[in-house]
N, C-alpha and C positions, 0 to 999 in steps of 0.2 A: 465684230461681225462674225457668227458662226460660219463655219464651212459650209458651202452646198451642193447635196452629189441631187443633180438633177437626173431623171431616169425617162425621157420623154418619147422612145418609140418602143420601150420592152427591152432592151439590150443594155449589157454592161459588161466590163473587160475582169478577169481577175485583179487585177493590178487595183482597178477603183473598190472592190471589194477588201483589200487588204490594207489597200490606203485609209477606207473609211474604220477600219478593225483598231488601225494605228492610232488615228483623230480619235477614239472611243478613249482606248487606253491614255492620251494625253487628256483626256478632261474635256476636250474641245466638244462645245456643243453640235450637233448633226441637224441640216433639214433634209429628208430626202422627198423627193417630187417628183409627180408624174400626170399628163394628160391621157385617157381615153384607157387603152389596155397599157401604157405604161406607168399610169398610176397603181393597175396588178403587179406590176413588177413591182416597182416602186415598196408594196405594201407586203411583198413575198421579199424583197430585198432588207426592211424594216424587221422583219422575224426572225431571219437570220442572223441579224444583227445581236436581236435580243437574246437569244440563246446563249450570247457569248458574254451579255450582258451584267455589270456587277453595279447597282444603282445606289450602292453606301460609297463611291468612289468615281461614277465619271458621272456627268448631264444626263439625261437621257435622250434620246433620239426623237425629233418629230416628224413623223410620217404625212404629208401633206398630198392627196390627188385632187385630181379636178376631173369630173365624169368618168370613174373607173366603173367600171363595171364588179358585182357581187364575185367575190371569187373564195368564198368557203361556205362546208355544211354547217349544220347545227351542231355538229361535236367543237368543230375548230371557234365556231361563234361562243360557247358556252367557255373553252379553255380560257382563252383571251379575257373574254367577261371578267373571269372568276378572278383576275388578278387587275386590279385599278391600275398600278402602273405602267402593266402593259396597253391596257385598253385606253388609256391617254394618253399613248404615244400617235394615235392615228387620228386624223381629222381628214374627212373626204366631203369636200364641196362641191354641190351636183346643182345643175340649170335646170329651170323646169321648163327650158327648151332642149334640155339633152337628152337624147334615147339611148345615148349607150347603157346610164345605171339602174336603166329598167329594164333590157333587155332580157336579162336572167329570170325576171321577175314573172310568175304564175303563182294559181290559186292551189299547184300543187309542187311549190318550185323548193329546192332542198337549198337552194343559196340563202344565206342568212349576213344581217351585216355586220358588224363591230365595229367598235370604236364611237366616233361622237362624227353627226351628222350636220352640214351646215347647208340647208336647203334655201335657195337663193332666186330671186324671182324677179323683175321691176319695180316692184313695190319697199323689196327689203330681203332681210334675208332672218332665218332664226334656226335655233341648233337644240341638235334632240338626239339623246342617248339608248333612250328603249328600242331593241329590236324590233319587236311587234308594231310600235310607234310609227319606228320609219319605214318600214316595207308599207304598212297602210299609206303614209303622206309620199312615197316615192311615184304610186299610182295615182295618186290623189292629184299630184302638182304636176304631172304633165301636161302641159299645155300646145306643147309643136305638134306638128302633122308629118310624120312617119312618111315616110317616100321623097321628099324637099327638101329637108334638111341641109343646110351647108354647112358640111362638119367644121371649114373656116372659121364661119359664122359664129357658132356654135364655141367653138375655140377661146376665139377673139370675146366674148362675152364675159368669159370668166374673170380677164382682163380688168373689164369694167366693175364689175362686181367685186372684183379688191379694191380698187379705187374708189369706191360709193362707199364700201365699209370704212374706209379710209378715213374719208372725209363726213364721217357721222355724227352727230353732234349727240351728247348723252343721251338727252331727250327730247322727243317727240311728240306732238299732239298727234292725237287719232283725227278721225273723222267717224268712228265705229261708237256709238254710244251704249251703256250698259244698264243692263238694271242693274239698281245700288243694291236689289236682294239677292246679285250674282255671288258665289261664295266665289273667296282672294284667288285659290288655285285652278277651278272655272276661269275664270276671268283671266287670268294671267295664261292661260292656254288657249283662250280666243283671242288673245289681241296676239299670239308667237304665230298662229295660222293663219291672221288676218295679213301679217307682213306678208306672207308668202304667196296673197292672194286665196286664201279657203275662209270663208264669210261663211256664219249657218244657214243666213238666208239661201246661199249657191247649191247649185249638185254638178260635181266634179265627174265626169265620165258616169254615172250613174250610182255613187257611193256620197253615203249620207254622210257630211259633213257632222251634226249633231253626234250620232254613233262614234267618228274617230273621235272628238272634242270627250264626248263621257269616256271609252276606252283609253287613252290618253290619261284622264285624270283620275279612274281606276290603277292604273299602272302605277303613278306618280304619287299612290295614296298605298300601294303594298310597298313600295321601294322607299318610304316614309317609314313604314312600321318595320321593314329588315334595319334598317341604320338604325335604330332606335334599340330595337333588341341588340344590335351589335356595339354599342356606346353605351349600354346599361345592362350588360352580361350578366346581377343578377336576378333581372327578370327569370332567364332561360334558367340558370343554371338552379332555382326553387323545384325546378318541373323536373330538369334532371337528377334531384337528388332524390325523387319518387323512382327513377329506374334504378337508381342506385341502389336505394332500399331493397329494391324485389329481386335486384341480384346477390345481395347480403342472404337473401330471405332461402334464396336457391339454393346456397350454395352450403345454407345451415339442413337441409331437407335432403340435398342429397348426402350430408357427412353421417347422416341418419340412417338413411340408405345404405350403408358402406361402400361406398362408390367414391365419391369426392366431385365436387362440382365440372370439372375438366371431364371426365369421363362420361360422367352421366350427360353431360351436352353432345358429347361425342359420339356416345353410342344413340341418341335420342330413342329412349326407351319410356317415356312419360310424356304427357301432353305440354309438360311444365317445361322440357327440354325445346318446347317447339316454341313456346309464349320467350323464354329467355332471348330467342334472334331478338325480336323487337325492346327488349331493353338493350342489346348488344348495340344496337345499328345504332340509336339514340344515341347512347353513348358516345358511340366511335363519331357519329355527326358533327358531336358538341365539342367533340374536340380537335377535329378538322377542321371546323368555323372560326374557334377562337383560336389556337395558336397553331394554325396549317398545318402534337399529337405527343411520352415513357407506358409502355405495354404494361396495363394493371390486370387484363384480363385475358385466359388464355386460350377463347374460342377459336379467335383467328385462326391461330394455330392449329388446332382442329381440324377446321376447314380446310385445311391447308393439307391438311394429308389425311382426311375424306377424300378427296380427290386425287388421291393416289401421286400426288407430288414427292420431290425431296427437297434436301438442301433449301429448309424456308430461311434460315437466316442470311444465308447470301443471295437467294432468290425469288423469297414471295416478304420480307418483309418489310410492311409499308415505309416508304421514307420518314412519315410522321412520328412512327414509336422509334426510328433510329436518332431523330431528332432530338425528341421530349426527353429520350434516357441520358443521350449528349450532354442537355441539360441539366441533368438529374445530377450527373456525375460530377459534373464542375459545381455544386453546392458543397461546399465545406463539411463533412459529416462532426457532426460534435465532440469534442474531447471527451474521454474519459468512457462513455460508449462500449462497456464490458457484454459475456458472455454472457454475466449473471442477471444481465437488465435483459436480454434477448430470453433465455431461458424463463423470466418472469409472464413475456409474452407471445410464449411460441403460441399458443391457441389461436392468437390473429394474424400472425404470421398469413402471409399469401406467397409470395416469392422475391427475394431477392434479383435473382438473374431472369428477368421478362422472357430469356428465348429458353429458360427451363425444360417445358414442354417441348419444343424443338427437337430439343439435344434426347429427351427419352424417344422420339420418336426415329430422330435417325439409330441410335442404338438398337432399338426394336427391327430397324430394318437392317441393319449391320448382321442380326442373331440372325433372321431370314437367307439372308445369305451365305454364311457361312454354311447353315443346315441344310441347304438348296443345293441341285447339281448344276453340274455347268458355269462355275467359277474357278478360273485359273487360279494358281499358289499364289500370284502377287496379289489377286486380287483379296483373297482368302487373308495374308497377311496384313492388307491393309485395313481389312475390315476387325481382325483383329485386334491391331492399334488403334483403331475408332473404341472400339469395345473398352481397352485400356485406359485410355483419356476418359473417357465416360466415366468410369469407375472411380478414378481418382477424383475428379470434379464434382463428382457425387457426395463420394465422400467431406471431399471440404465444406460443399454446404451443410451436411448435414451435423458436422463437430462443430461449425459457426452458427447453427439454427437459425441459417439464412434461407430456408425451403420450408413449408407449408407440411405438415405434418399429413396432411391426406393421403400423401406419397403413399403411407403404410397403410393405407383400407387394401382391403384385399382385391378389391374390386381395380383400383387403379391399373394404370398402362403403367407406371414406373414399375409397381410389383409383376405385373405381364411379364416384365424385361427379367426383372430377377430372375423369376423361373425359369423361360428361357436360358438367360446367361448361364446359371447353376448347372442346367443340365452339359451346356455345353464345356465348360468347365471342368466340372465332377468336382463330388461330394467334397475329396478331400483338398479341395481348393480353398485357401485359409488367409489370404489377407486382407488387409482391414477392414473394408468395407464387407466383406464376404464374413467376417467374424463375427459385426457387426448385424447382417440381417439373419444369420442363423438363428441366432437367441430372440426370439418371438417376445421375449418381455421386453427386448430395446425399442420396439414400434408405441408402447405405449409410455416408458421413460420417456422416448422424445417427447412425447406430445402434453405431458407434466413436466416439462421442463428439468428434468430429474437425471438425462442421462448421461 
């Protein structure tokens, strides 16, 4: 028998909150429950939980209310959503004698529900997942008269209604007959409404029955073609190798340009710089979709200090690209894997190190301050040392022809930094990498593979 931490008036002790933390970490299955508003507890108790959550390793928790009332917006609806195993953690069972789970509810109400709905009535009871779904059928199946109600009452029913489900028997005759030119999933959504008491023939407080049954089955007909694209990935990923293409296409027009694709987005100085967000975004979609992401492109970034930020690698980059690279890393790189196979194909080279771009950008802001007033000597020093690390780092990719050879158009932010750095430096500043970008013929060795 699982544990069960019942939450039935809104209140709970530390102690049960850390007992049930313990029960996670041993394996031991959870149910938590709650009537009226302590079903909100109950379901704010449940998230808590999950946050601390490791689901390759313990059960996972089921969230069970009976007449809770709505207790999140559309952001918090959408989070939940987005992750299946959260969002089947919670099952909330609502009377179409109870007013509490429709109290929230208006035509302009920002509650939204989540999880899985099991709308329960005399007749039966039937369970529905789409949001839009159940805020429609939550107005729809009220049945009580607001001001009489005996919340006992009211209570006590729920009771019963586990006990009916109980004692169910697989299947059922209707009394509801159809036409046989009804299509399967029509049909299968008039007879889940008809349990709960909503007939087409009826009108429910003033709302067309027919209207939710088609909205309803519209719903269950998009959430049909999402699974499908996400179980046959590639469909999508044909249509994505069109963005792909026109960011290959970008990125050859700006080397043309002598700029290099990273710059010329940056500065968006062409119409073409504006059309690239929309293969970016696509991009970055298809790969949040499919594996929730290794940095191949280095707009982000960009954007990332368009906006006058810093520090994006410890603080604007997405979890996804820390992930994917994570990834990346743990694949075995090939024996044998010389200088001289790299140097065959510096010209396709893009970058090695994804926070690349990053790292020229904080250097660039490191030169800014140095040449700024109003920085103390430690500060001045440390920025220094950034400048140094920089240098070095630079240089490694660059004897490894692990770095994109655009670096060297004139037009780039990495050569921006050179100039900068030099001046701060002075002329006769001589090592390696500094030996290295004086000689104006080394920017095209690299990029023949030659140097």
């Amino acid at each position: 028998m699982p544990d069960v931490v019942v939450l039935v008036r809104g209140r709970w002790k530390d102690s049960r909150h850390r007992r049930a933390c313990a029960d996670m970490t041993n394996s031991k299955p959870l149910i938590i429950t709650g009537n009226s508003l302590g079903g909100s507890v109950a379901s704010l108790f449940t998230l808590s939980l999950l946050e601390k959550f490791n689901f390759l390793t313990t059960k996972r928790p089921l969230c069970i209310t009976f007449g809770s009332p709505l207790i999140g917006d559309e952001d918090l609806q959408e989070a939940i959503s987005k992750y299946a195993a959260w969002n089947s953690c919670f099952l909330h069972v609502v009377s179409d004698q109870d007013p509490v789970p429709r109290v929230l509810i208006s035509q302009t109400s920002v509650y939204k529900p989540f999880g899985m709905f099991l709308l329960c009535s005399k007749l039966g009871c039937s369970c529905f997942g789409d949001p839009r779904t159940i805020l429609e059928l939550l107005k729809a199946t009220y049945s009580g008269s607001p001001g009489i109600q005996d919340p006992n009452m009211v209570f006590k029913s729920y009771g019963t209604f586990v006990k009916d489900i109980n004692r169910k028997v697989i299947c059922k005759d209707t009394t509801h007959s159809f036409d046989w030119t009804t299509p399967p999933l029509r049909a299968s959504i008039i007879t889940q409404l008809a349990a709960i008491g909503l007939v087409p023939q009826q009108q429910a407080h003033n709302i067309d029955i027919n209207a939710i049954i088609t909205k309803t089955e519209n719903q269950e007909k998009k959430l049909a073609l999402f699974k499908k694209q996400v179980f046959d990935p590639s469909m999508k990923l044909n249509k994505v190798k069109v963005h792909m293409a026109n960011l290959e296409w970008y990125k050859k027009v700006a080397k043309d340009n002598k700029i290099g694709y990273y710059d010329s987005y940056k500065n968006e100085s062409h119409t073409s710089d504006l059309d690239v967000v929309i293969h970016m975004k696509t991009l970055t979609c298809y790969w949040e979709e499919l594996v929730n992401e290794v940095e191949k492109r280095p707009q982000t970034v960009a954007d990332y200090y368009n906006k006058g930020k810093t520090d994006y690698i410890n603080q604007g980059r997405p979890k996804h690209y820390i992930k994917l690279e994570q990834w990346l890393n743990e694949i075995a790189k090939p024996v044998g894997v010389s200088n001289d196979s790299m140097k065959q194909n510096v010209a396709s080279i893009l970058t090695e190190d994804s926070c690349f771009w990053a790292h020229v950008e904080e250097a660039l802001i490191s030169c800014k301050m140095l040449t700024g007033t109003g920085l103390s000597e430690m500060d001045k020093q440390s920025s220094r040392d950034s400048l140094f690390k920089f240098e070095n780092y630079a240089y490694g990719l660059i004897k490894n022809y692990a770095v994109t050879p655009e670096i060297f158009l004139q037009g780039s932010s990495f050569m921006q930094w050179w100039r900068e750095y030099e001046k701060i430096m002075g002329t006769s500043y001589s090592l390696d990498l500094a030996k290295l970008m004086k000689d104006y013929r080394n920017y095209d060795k690299y990029a023949s593979g030659s140097l």
